[in-house]
Structures are given as C-alpha cells and as structure tokens.
N, C-alpha and C positions, 0 to 999 in steps of 0.2 A: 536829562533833567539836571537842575544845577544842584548842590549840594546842601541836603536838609537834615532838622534835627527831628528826630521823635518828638511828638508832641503832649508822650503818657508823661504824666508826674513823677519825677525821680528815676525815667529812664534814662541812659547816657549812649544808648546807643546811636549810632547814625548811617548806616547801611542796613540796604537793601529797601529803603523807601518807597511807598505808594502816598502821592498826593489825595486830598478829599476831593479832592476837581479829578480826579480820574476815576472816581467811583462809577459802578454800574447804573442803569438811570433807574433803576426797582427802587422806588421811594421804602421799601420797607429794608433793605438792605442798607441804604444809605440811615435811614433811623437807627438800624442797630450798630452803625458804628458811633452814628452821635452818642445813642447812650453809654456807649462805651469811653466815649471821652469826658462827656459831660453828664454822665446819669442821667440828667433829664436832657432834651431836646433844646437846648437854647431858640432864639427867633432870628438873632444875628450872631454871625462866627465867620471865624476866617478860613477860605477856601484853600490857604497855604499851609494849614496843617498835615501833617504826616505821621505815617503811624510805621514802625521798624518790623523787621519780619519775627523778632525773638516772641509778641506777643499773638502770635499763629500758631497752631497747633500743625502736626505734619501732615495731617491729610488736606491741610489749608491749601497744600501746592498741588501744581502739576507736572514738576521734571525737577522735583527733591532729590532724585536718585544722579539724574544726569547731572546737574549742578555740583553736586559731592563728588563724584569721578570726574571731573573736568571737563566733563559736555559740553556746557552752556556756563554763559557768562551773567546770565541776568537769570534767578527767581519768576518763576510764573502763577500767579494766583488764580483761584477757580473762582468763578461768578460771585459764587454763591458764599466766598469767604466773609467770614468775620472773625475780628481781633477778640479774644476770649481770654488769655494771659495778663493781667495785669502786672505781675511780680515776672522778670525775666529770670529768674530762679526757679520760679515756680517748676518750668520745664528743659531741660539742657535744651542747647541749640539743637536742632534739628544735625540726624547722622545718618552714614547712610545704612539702608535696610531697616530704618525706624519708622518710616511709613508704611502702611498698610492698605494704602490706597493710592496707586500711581498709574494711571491709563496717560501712561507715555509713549512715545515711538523709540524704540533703543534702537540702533543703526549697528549692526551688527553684520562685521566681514568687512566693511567699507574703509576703504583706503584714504579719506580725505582727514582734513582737520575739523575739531570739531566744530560746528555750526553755529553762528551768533546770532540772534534774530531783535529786533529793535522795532518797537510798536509806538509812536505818539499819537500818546490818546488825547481823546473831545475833550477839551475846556467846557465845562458844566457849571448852568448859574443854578441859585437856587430856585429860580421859579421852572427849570425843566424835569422838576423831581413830579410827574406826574407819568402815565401809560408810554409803555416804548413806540416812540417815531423816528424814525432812520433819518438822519439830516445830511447835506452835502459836505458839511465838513468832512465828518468820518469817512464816508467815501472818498475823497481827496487826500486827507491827507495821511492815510493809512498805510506802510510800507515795511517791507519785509528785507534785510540782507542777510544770505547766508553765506559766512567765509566760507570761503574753498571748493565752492560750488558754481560761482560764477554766473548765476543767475540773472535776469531783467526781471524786475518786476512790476506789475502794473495793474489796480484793481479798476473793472470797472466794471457793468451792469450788461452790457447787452452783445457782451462778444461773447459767439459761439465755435465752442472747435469744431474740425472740419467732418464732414458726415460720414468721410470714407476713411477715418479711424478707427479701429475697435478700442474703446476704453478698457483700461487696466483697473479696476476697482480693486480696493484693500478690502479684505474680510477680517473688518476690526471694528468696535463701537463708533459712535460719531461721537464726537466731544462738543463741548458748548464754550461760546466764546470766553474769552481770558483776559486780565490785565496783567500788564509787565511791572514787575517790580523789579528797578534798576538796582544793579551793583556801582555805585558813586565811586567806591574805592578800588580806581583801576590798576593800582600800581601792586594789589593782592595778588599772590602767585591763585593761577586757575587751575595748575597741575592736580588730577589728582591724590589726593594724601589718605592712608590706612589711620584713617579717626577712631576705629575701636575694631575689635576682634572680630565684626562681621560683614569685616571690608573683604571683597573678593578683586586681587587684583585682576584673575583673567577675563571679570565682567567688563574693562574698558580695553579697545581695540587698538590703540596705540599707547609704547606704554611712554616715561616721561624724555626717552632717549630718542623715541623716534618722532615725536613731537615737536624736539626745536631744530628737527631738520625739515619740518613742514612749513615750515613759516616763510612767508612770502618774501622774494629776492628780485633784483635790480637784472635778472637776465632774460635774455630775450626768449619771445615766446616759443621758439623752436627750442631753444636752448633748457626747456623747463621739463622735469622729470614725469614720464607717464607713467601707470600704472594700469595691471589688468583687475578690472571691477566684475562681480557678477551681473548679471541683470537682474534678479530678487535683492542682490544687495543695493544696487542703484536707485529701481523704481520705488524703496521703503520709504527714500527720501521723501518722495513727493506723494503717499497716501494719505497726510491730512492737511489741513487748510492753514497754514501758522498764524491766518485770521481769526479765525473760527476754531480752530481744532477739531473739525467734521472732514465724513471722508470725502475726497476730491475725486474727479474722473481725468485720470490719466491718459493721454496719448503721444506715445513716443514714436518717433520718426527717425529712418536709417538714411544715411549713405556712404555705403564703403565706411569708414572708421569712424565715421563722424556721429553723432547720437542727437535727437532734441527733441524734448521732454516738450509737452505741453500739459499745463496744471489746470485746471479748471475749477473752482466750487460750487457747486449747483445750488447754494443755502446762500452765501455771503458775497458772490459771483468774482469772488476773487481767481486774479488771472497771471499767469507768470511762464515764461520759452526759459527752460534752460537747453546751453549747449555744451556739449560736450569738449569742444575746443573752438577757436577762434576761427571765422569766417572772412578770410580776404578777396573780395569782390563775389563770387559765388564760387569760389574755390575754397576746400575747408585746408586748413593748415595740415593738420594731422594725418589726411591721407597726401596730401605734396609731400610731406617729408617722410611717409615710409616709404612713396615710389623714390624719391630722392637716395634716402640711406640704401633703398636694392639697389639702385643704378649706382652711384657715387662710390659701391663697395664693391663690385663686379658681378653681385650676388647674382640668381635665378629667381624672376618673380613666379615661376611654374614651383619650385623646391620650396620655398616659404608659402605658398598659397597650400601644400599640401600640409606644413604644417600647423597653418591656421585651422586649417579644415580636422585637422585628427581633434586640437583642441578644442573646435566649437568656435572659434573667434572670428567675430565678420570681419571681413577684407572685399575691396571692390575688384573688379573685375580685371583682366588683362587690356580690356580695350581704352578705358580708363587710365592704366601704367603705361601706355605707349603713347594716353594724349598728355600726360604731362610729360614726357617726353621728347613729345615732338614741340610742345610750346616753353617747356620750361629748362628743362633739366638737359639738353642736349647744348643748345647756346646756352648753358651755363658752363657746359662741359670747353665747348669749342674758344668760350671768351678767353677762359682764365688759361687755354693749354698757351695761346696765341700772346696772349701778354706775356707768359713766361718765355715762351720761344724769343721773343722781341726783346726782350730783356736780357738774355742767355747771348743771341746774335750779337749783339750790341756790344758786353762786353770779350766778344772772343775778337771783333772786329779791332779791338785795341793791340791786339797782339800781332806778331810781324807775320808770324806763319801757323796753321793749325794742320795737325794731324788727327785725320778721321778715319774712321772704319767701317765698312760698311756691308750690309747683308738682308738674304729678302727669308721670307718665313711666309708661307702658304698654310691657309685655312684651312684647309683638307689634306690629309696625307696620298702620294700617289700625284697621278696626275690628272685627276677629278677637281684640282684647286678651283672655287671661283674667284677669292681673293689673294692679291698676294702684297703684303707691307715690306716696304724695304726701310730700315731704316739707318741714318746716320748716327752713329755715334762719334763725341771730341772724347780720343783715346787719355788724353793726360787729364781729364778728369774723370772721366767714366761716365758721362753725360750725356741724357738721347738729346742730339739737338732737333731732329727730324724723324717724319714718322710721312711715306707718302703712300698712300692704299691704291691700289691699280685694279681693276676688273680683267679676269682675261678677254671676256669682248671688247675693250680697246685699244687691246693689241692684238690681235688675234690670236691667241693662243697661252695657254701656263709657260710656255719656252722663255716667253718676250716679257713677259713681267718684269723681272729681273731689271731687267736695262733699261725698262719706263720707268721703273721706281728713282734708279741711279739719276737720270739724265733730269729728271723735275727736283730732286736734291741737290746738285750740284748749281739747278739755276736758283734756288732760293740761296745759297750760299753767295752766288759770283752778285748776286739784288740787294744782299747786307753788306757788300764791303770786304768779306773775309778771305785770305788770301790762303792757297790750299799749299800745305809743301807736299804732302803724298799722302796716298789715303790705302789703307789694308781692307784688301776684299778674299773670296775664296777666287777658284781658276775658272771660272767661269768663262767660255771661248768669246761669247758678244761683249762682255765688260772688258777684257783684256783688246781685245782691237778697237772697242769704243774711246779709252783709255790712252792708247797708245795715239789715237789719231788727235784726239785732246792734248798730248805733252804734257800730259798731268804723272807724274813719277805713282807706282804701284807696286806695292808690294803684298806677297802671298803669306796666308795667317799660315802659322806651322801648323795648327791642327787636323786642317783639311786635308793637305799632303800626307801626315801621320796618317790619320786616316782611309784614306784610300789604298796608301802602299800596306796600310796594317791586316785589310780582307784581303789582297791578293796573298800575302805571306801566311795569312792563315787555308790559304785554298793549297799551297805547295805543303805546309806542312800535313796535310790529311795525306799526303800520296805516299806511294811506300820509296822507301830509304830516302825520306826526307823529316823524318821525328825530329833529326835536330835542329832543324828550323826552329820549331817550336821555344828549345831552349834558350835562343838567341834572339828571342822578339822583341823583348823588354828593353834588352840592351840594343837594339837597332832604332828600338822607338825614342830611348834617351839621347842614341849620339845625333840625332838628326835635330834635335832641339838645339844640344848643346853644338854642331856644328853652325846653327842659326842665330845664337846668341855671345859665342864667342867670336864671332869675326867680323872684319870691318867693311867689307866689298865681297862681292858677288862670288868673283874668283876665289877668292880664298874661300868659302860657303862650299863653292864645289869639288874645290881639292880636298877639306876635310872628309865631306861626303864621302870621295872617290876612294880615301883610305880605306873605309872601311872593309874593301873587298880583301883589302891586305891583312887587316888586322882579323878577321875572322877564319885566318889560314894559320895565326899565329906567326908573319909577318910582319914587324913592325916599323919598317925602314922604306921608303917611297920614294918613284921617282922623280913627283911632283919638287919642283923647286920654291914653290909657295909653300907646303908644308909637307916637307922632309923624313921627317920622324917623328912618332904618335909622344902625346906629352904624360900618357902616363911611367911611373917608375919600369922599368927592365924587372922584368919573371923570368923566370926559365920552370918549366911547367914537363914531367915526363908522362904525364897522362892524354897522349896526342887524339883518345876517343873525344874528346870535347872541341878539337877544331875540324871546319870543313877540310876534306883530303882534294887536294888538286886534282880535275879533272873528274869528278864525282858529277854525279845526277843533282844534287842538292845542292850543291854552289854554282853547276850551271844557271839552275835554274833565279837561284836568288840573286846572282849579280846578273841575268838579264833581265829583271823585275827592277833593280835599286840602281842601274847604270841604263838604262833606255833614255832617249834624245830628249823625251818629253821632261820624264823625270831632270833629268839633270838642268834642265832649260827652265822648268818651276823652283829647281832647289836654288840654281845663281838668283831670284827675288825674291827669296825667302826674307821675311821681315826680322832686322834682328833683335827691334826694342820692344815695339808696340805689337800685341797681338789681338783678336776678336774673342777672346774667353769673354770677357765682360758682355760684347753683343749674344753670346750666345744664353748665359745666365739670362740676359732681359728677353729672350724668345721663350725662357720658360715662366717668365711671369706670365708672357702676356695668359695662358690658358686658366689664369686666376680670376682673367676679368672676359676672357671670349675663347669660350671652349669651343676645339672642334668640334664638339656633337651639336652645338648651337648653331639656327639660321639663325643671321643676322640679314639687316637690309646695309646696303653700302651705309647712312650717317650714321646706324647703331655700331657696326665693324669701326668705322674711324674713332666716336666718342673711346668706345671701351677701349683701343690702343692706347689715347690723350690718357687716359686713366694707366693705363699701366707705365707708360711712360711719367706721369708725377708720382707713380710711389716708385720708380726703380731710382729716378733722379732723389726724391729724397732718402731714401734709406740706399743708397750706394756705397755710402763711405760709415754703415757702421761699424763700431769696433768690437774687438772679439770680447766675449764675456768672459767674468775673473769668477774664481770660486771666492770666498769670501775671506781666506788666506792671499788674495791678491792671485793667485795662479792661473794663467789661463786655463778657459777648458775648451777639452776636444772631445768628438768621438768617435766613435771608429766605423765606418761605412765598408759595405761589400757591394761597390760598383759592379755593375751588371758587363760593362764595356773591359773590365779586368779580369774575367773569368773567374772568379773563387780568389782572389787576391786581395786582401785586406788595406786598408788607407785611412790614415787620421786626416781630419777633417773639423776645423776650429770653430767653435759654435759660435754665433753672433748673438749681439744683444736682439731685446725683441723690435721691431721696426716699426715706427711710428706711422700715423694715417693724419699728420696736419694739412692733408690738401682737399682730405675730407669734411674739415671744419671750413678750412677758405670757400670751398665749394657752395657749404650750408648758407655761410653768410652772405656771397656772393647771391644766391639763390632768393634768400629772402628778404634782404636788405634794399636789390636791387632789381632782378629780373623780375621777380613776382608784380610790382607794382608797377613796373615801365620794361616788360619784354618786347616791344619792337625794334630798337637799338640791335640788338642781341639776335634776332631774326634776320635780320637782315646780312648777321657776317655769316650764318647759316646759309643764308639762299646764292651768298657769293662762292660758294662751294660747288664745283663741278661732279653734280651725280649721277652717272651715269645709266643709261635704261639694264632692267633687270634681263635676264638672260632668256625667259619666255617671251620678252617683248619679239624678237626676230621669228617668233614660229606663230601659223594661226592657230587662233583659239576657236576649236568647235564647239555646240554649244552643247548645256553638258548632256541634255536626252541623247544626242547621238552619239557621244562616247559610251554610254552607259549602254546602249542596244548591240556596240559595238563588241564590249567585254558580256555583253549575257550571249 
C-alpha cells in the first residue's frame, strides 16, 4: 500500500495503516468505523481515508506479541476491530504482554527467519455494504509469502489433496478471517527490543546476533546452510490458514531428506506445496549432496545411516546412494581426476627428463587381493600422476598385477610426450626383467632392502650367542642409507656396503680401493665385548646375510636421491577413502583412489605448524616398526578439502543438468567382469537344500 496519513483530527501518526476500502463487508462494522470518523454516517466520503494502529486497543490484534519480538513485519487486525481511541495518549502504544487476548501461532524451536505474510485486499465500493458474497476478485488476487520457508502459494476452490494422506490436524481453535495492516515504514529496525520490564527475551527463538546471519545471500543453492528441524516444530507452521486464520489439514510427503508439506483449508479452500529444498528435474538437491558429501569425503554411507538412525533423522536408502553414484557423482569424480591428470601431464611434458616412482597396494592383505592399484608418482614434486586399478582376473593371478599396473603407466606416460630418465620401484623379479628389457634405467628404494635384510637380522639375533646383533641393528640400518646417499655410482654404493663387515670387527682400513678407510674420526676403544670376535657364530652368520650375491647385486642400484617414502605415505591415505574391510565394485575402487589421489596431491606440500612464539612443533611418536624406541616427528598444519568444493560445483553447476557428456568418459573405461562371473550360479533352492 502506498503511504497514508491518519485521517482522526489532530493525529500525526502515519504507520501501521488500514484503508476504508479494505474494510470487512459487515455493513454494521463498517458504520461503526464511520461513526468514529464522522459521528454521524455521512452519504458521501472518501474511500482513501485511513485510520493508524495507536487508535486500537490491544485486543484489536492478532500477533501483538509476535510483531513486538520481531515476528512479523505487518500488524494484523481481527474482523471484528473497531477504532475506539480517539486521543493517542489516551492509551500507550501497544507493548509486549499487554494484551490479553492473542490466539496466535508462536513458532517455537524453529530454526528459520521470521515469517512475512502480505495480503491485498478487495477494493470495496460503497454499494457492496450489504450480506456477505464471495467475489472472484478475492479469490484471485489473494496471496500469501512467507520468508524463509520458500513456499508456492496458490488459492483456489476445487483442488483436493490426495486420499492416500493422513492429515495432520492442529488441536487449536479456528480463527476467523483478518485484515492486514501494513508497516509503510520499512527502513524501522524489526529486531526485537525489551520495551518495559515484561519483555522475556527467551520468548523469541532467534536472538538479534543470529538473525543477521539469516538473511538471504547471493550463494548457490548447495552452498546455503542446513539446519536440523523437529517435525512438531515444522508442521506448527502450516496448522492455520494465513487466509483465514482457521485450522488447515495437513499432509506432508517424504523422500529420503527431502520433506513437502501440503496446506489445505477446508473453510477458505486455500492451497499452498511447501518444500523442503529445491527440486532439480525430479532429483531433490538436498539428498544428491548428502550422497555427494559421503562419497566426495571417502566417508561410509552404512556409518552415517546408523547415525541417522540413533537420532531419528530420515535419510534414503543405500540403493538410492549408489544410483546417484552411478549417474552423478562417479563421472564427477572421474572428469575432474582426468583434467587434472591432463593438465599435470602437460606441464611435466615441458621438462627434458622425469623421475618417477612407482608401487602397487592390494585391496586385501595376504594373497586374497582382488584389487591391486599401482600407482606413479613425479618424485621431485611429490605428485600422483597415475593411478591404474587391475583385477587379478586379468592377469591371472595377485603375482601379475604388479606388472599390469607398471606396463599401462608407462604407456600413458610414452601418449603425453614425457620422457622418462629412471624410475624407483621395490625388487620385484617381473619389473626388474620387465624394465631391463625396456632400457629404462632403475633404481631400488632403500627401504625395501632395509627392510627385508632388517627381519632376517632380527631372526639371528633371537639365536643364542648372537644378542649382539641386536645391538648393532640400528647402526647397520643407518650405514646402508648413508652408503646409498653418499655415493656417486654403483660401485662405490657396494664397497661402502662391503666395509661394513670390517668395521664391525672394529677394523677400519679396507682393501677396497674405491673406499679405503671408514670416514669417521680414529677411536681406540679397550672394551673388545661390543665388537663381533673373528670367526664367531654371529658374524658368520650376519656377513652371510649382508654380503650374499643377491644382496650386493640390489645394493649397486640402490637409489641415491630419490626414494618411494612419499609413495608409501599416499598408500596410507588411500584407506581414508577405501578401506580394506570395504567391497567395492571395480568404478567405486577406482573413483575413491581419484579421491585419495586429489587430497594427497593437494595437501603434499604442507608446512610444518609454529607455536605461536614462531617455534616449530613436534611430537613424539613410539613407532611400532622401532621396537620401544622413541622419534620426533614434525606436526603439519591442518590439510585442506578444496577438491571437495570443486567437486560440489562441478556436480551441480554442471553434471546435474547435462550428465551424459560425463557418462560417456565413464563407459570409456574398461571394467572388467566380477570374479563370480567365471563360476555357475545355481539357483538359490538348491544351494539351500544343499547346506540343510
């Protein structure tokens, strides 16, 4: 309504206005506001008079209380009001808890903003002041918005909801219909304010802090804050008619997270579908992006379904999570892994030469694998460039994986351009003859070698008069690093090696003429129990463990810049996103690698965290692999998920509205048949007759 003056004598107010063309059609109602203007009835007058809310008394309203706390933005009048205040002194302005009659809906527990409601009323001439007749106008042009509910609204006479609902009815009086009387002055704070001593703030549900964080913003609709609702606090919403103020019949409708109210009034036949979030095509938003956030975060939809379930919260079904999976959220997964890969390829392709590393990680531990992912990492940045999943049924067996993986990595590498100078693997026998027949240069990570020679020297040190093995493990597992990273060629790798049988005799002069004599300072030591004695059981036994053909033949290609610690770190992401205890089908195994593979590429390179004195911090771990031996160990900052947000937007920006694109680099994926495919299936009565 546009903006009007009071039209009592010597009022100056001008808010909260009701029109006389918006009066009720009861000719005796409308008389007694004439005599209130005019003491007597005039014959002609103007329909653009307006009367201010100060000359109402407070039971005149119907959501005096809620207007006063910040409810509502407009005043609502009962039918049946009439102006009685001539003098606006006569009474203060209306406060809250000053009326004494308020059959309101207080919305109580609900998480929304408060609610606006907007009624334009019938244009009324003077000759319709006779018995009430319903006209097409008011039907038409009658309309209801409530902020922050998001509601359609629609009145009309002969739609009925559907039979196989059960209605919700409120157990509360019916109300009778209302006129709205506007607040003109929109730029008044609507906050509520403590107007006298019998204001209770914890009677409004938001207080003025969390308010102007409700307010409506420019972000997309995934992007907009959820919240958990009761269902008593939800359906309060919709128990009276905001035509009418009588009670409605309710029927509210599920799927999986989604919610839609349908409003009905059986008096006013007003009709209105709220939903609970936005509908794209017949997909609700709201459950695509909780399957989205379980998948996109590595999570378990079986672990969150139980804790939906302890709380009461509906969530849809698992069959459900695995079809927006298969249509949505997997070629979301596989687009954005494929453009980073292309883009990563691309720029390694500018470089003259790359050094990779490479290693395979099985599904299952033992040799039950059905899956085995090998993948590539470029060592000088710490980056997966490759990720290739192999079934053991296409190679025939867990042995062969290994070398499927390698041989379909190295041809996407030789397809982009990139030229290899040598790549670090463990000793694996098929890669190492694979390799060599390639002329591809190879080199052995130290750890694996550590490793292996580390449980044989712990099997001699269990035997008797061999305890001092024991002592000298640490130091055996140090020089063999430092034999690998101080030297320039092969040879010299294996003459430092070979000292060692010297130097544990407390012999430190060799007759290697690559390296001579040991480079630490000359000891002279008279406690001879701490070296091996010549000719003993326990230096047989460990220099035919640390000088055998094989050994010494892995130590000359030992790696001496680059090693696979970094591959190994990214084998233990991957169980953040595909746990062993998890079946997976071959596309869900590959997505959740793509995933582990964009958070290890992005959080690779964080930096160590400061105390707030700038000091690095550390702390101190008891490695299981060190027996009881203590190690600092530098804390990282915390690791960001931005591929989780790319993912989002990619998801709904893109795939959701035009997923066959996106399908189709899915179906160019070779997926191999599942592992019962090769056996017959009987059917199931005679398995069952078989086990009883």
């Amino acid at each position: 309504m546009s903006r009007k003056h009071c039209a009592v004598v010597g009022c100056q107010e001008s808010r909260f206005v009701v029109s006389l063309h918006s009066l009720p059609k009861d000719p005796i109602i409308r008389i007694e506001w004439l005599k209130f203007l005019f003491t007597h009835v005039p014959q002609k007058f103007s329909q653009n008079l307006s009367v201010c809310s100060v000359h109402f008394s407070a039971d005149c309203f119907l959501n005096l209380a809620q207007h006063n706390a910040g409810f509502a933005d407009k005043l609502l009048l009962k039918d049946t009001a009439i102006p009685t205040l001539l003098d606006p002194n006569e009474t203060p302005n209306p406060q809250p808890g000053t009326s004494q009659q308020t059959s309101t809906v207080k919305h109580v527990g609900t998480q929304t903003d408060p609610p606006t409601r907007a009624t334009v009323a019938t244009q009324l001439s003077i000759g319709t002041l006779r018995p009430h007749v319903r006209s097409k106008g008011t039907q038409a042009t009658v309309s209801c918005k409530c902020a922050g509910v998001g509601s359609t609204t629609a009145p009309r006479t002969t739609a009925k909801p559907p039979k196989t609902l059960t209605p919700v009815k409120a157990l509360r009086p019916a109300k009778r219909p209302r006129l709205d009387i506007e607040e003109e002055d929109e730029e008044e704070e609507s906050l509520p304010q403590p107007h006298n001593s019998t204001y209770n703030p914890e009677d409004s549900v938001t207080t003025v802090t969390e308010s102007s964080h409700l307010s409506p913003t420019s972000r997309s609709t995934y992007e907009e804050p959820k919240y958990i609702v009761f269902e008593n606090c939800l359906l309060e919403l919709f128990q009276t008619c905001p035509q009418c103020e009588r009670v409605c019949d309710v029927h509210p409708r599920r799927h999986g997270t989604f919610l839609a109210v349908d409003q009905l009034c059986p008096h006013c036949q007003y009709f209105r579908q709220w939903k609970s979030q936005p509908v794209v095509g017949s997909t609700p938003v709201g459950n695509l992006q909780l399957s989205a956030a379980i998948y996109f975060s590595g999570a378990s939809f079986f672990q969150l379904e139980k804790i939906c379930k302890a709380m009461h919260i509906k969530i849809f079904q698992y069959d459900t999570f695995r079809r927006h999976a298969r249509m949505y959220l997997e070629p979301t997964i596989i687009h954005k892994w494929k453009n980073r890969q292309e883009n990563l390829l691309h720029q390694l392709s500018q470089e003259d030469k790359v050094v990779v590393g490479g290693d395979m990680r099985a599904d299952k531990p033992g040799h039950s694998a059905k899956f085995g992912s090998y993948t590539l990492m470029h060592l000088d940045s710490n980056t997966i460039i490759d990720i290739q999943l192999v079934q053991s049924t296409e190679v025939g067996g867990r042995y062969h994986m290994e070398l499927e993986g390698l041989k379909r990595s190295l041809e996407l590498l030789e397809a982009s351009g990139l030229t290899l100078d040598y790549i670090v693997t463990d000793r694996h026998p098929q890669i190492q003859k694979f390799l060599m027949e390639r002329n591809i240069r190879q080199f052995y990570d130290v750890w694996h070698l550590e490793k292996g020679l580390s449980k044989k020297l712990d099997k001699i040190a269990r035997q008797k008069d061999c305890q001092l093995v024991k002592k000298w493990q640490r130091s055996i597992k140090n020089h063999i690093y430092w034999s690998a990273t101080s030297s320039t060629s092969g040879p010299e790798i294996v003459a430092k090696w070979k000292s060692l049988i010297n130097h544990i005799q407390g012999v430190h002069k060799h007759d290697d003429p690559i390296f001579p004599k040991c480079e630490h300072p000359d000891r002279t030591s008279t406690d001879w129990s701490k070296w091996f004695q010549p000719g003993s059981k326990a230096l047989y036994k460990v220099e035919k463990v640390l000088t055998s053909k094989r050994v010494l033949r892995d130590v000359e290609k030992l790696s001496p810049h680059h090693q696979t610690s970094s591959l190994e770190h990214f084998h233990s992401v991957i169980p953040r996103c595909a746990s062993k205890n998890a079946v997976l089908p071959f596309d869900g195994m590959l997505c959740r690698l793509y995933l582990s593979a964009m958070h290890f590429n992005e959080n690779a390179h964080c930096p160590q965290a400061t105390a707030s004195a700038g000091k690095p911090v550390c702390k101190v771990k008891f490695p299981t692999a060190i027996k009881g031996e203590c190690t600092a160990e530098p804390v990282k900052t915390e690791p960001t998920y931005c591929y989780i947000k790319d993912l989002m937007e990619l998801l709904f920006e893109k795939v959701l509205h035009d997923p066959a694109p996106y399908m189709e680099e899915v179906q160019e994926i070779h997926i191999p048949e599942t592992l019962s495919s090769q056996y017959d299936r009987l059917p199931k009565d005679e398995v069952i007759e078989v086990i009883v």
